[in-house]
ZAMARGU-4260 file (C-alpha; in steps of 0.2 Angstrom, whole numbers, plus 5000, padded with zeros to 4 digits):
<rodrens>
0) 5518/5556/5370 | 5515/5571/5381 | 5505/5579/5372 | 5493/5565/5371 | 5494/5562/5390
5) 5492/5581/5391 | 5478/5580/5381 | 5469/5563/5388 | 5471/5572/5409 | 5460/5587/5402
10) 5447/5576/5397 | 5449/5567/5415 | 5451/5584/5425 | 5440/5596/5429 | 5444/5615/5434
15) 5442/5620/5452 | 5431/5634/5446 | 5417/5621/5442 | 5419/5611/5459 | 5400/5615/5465
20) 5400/5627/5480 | 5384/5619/5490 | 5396/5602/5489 | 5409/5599/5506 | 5427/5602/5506
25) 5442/5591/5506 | 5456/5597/5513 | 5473/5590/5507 | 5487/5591/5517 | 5505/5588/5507
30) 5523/5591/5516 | 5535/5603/5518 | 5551/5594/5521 | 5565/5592/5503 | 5578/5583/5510
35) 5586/5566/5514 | 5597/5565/5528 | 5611/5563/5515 | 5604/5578/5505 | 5594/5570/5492
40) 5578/5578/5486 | 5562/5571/5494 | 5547/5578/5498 | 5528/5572/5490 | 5524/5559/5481
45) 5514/5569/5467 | 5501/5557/5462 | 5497/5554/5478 | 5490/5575/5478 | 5483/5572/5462
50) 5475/5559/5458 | 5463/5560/5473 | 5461/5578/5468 | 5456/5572/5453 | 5442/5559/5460
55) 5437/5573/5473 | 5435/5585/5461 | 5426/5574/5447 | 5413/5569/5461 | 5410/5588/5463
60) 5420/5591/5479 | 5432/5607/5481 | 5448/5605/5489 | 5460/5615/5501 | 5479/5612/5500
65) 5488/5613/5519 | 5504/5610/5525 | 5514/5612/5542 | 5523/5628/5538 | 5512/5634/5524
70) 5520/5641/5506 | 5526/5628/5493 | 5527/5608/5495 | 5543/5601/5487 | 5538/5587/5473
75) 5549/5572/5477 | 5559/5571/5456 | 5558/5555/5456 | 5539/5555/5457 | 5538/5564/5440
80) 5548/5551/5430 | 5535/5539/5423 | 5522/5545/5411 | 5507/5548/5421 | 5492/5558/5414
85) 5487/5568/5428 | 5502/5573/5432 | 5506/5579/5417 | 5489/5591/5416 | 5497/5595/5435
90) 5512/5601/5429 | 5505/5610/5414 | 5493/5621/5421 | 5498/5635/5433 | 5480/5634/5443
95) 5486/5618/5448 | 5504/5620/5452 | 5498/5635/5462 | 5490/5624/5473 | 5505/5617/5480
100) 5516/5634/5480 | 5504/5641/5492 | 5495/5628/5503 | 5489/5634/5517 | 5495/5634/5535
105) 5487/5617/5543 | 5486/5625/5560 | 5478/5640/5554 | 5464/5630/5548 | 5444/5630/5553
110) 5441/5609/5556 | 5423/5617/5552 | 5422/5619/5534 | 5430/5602/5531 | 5419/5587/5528
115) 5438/5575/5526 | 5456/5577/5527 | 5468/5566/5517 | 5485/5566/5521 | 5496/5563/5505
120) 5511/5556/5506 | 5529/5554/5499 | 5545/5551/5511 | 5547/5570/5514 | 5531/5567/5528
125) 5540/5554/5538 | 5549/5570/5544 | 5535/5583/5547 | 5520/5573/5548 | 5523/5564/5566
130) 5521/5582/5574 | 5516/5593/5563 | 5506/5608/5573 | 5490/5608/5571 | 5488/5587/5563
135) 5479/5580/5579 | 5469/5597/5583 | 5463/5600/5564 | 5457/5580/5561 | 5455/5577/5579
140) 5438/5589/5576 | 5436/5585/5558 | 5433/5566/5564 | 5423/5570/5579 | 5412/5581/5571
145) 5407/5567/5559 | 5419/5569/5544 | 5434/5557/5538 | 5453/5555/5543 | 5462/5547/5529
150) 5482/5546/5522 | 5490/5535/5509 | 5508/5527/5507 | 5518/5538/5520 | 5504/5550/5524
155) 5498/5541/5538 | 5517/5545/5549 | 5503/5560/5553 | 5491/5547/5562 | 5506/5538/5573
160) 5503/5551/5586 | 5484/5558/5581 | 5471/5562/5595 | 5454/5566/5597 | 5449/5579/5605
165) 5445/5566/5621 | 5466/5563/5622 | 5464/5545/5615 | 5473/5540/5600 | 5462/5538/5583
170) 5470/5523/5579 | 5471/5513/5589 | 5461/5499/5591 | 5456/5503/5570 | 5462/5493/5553
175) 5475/5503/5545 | 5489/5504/5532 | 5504/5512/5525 | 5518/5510/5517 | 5525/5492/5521
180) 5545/5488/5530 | 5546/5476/5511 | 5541/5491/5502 | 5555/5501/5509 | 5568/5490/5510
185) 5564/5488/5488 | 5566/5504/5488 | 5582/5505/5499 | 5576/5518/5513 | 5576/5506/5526
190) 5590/5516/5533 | 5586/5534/5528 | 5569/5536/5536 | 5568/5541/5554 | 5556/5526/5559
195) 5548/5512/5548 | 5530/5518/5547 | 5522/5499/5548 | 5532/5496/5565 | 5526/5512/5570
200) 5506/5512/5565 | 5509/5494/5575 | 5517/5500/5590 | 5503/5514/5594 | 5489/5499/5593
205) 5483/5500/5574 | 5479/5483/5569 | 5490/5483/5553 | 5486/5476/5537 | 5494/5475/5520
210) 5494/5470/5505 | 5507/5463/5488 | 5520/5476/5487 | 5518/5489/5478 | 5499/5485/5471
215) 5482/5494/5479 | 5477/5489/5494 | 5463/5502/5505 | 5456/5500/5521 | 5440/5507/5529
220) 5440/5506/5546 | 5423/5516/5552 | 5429/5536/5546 | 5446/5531/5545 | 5452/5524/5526
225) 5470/5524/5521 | 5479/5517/5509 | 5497/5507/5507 | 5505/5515/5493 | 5505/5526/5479
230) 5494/5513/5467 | 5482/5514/5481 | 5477/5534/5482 | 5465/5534/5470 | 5455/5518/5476
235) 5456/5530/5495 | 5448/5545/5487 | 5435/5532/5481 | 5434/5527/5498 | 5431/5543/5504
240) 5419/5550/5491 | 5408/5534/5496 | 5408/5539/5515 | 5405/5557/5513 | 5387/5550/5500
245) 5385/5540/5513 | 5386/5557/5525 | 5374/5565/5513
</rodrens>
């Protein structure tokens, strides 16, 4: 069975190397945070890195990985358990894995040579997203110069307290989504994470939508697209690769 996913993800995927260089870039920012306040492992949700890398890529985009520190993003185990093609060409190819064990530091980035930033998540963001140095400056610009703010599942704890560069809040006022109080209560983190991310996106003036737990549900809200949960990060890079067309 894994060879067979191994082998249909290589048909999907395709190398960085042939990402065409006039194209714009996406840059991805993952986390940096590994641990539960009890100690358990967390960190990103892999497919929520991949399989928009996978859509950005296919479209002809290249792609920048970021994080708050910089260096490696822990891969939450349990988002490795079921059988899941592109994870599995991920995991096998050391091109890819290097992505992740050497991000870049998101502060030290230039907002200039990104057309979009997408903000992966996994519950290891509700930590080091919120204030992550460097989120509101770094997509601040990146949307005020035109490109796209985007984040899936728990990815978008890094809009809860994002400006733009005039002071005022990017959502607010804007349709978003994340990941939803049901979703965690199924999965019993309720009482682990710091806050609940949909009280949260509420509280700071988001009009909050959502949709069945667990299925895909995006939102587009002018530059702005996120998505709920990890069955909705490929449908967000969709989004996005339709706005940055659109873009031209």
């Amino acid at each position: 069975m894994k060879s067979l996913l191994t082998l249909i993800a290589s048909l999907l995927l395709i190398p960085l190397t042939q990402a065409a260089a006039d194209k714009p870039t996406v840059l991805i920012v993952v986390t940096n945070h590994a641990k539960m306040p009890d100690g358990k492992a967390t960190g990103l949700w892999l497919a929520e890195a991949t399989h928009p890398w996978q859509k950005f890529v296919q479209a002809g985009y290249a792609v920048d990985f970021a994080s708050p520190k910089g260096g490696k993003s822990p891969i939450d185990p349990r988002s490795t358990k079921a059988p899941d093609a592109v994870n599995e060409q991920f995991l096998n190819d050391k091109t890819y894995q290097n992505a992740l064990d050497q991000t870049k530091v998101l502060k030290d980035v230039d907002a200039k040579n990104y057309a979009a930033i997408f903000f992966a998540g996994g519950h290891g963001t509700m930590w080091d997203f919120p204030a992550a140095p460097g989120a509101s400056e770094i997509a601040g610009k990146i949307y005020a110069q035109g490109g796209i703010v985007s984040a899936v599942c728990h990815g978008p704890a890094a809009l809860v307290n994002l400006k733009l560069p005039d002071g005022s809040l990017l959502i607010k006022g804007k349709k978003v989504t994340g990941f939803t109080n049901s979703e965690e209560d199924k999965v019993g983190l309720t009482e682990a994470v710091p806050f609940l991310l949909e009280d949260k996106l509420k509280a700071q003036g988001a009009s909050y939508s959502s949709g069945p737990d667990f299925k895909a549900h995006t939102v587009v809200s002018d530059r702005l697209v996120t998505g709920q949960n990890p069955a909705s990060a490929a449908p967000a890079a969709e989004a996005i690769i339709k706005l940055l067309k659109k873009r031209g």
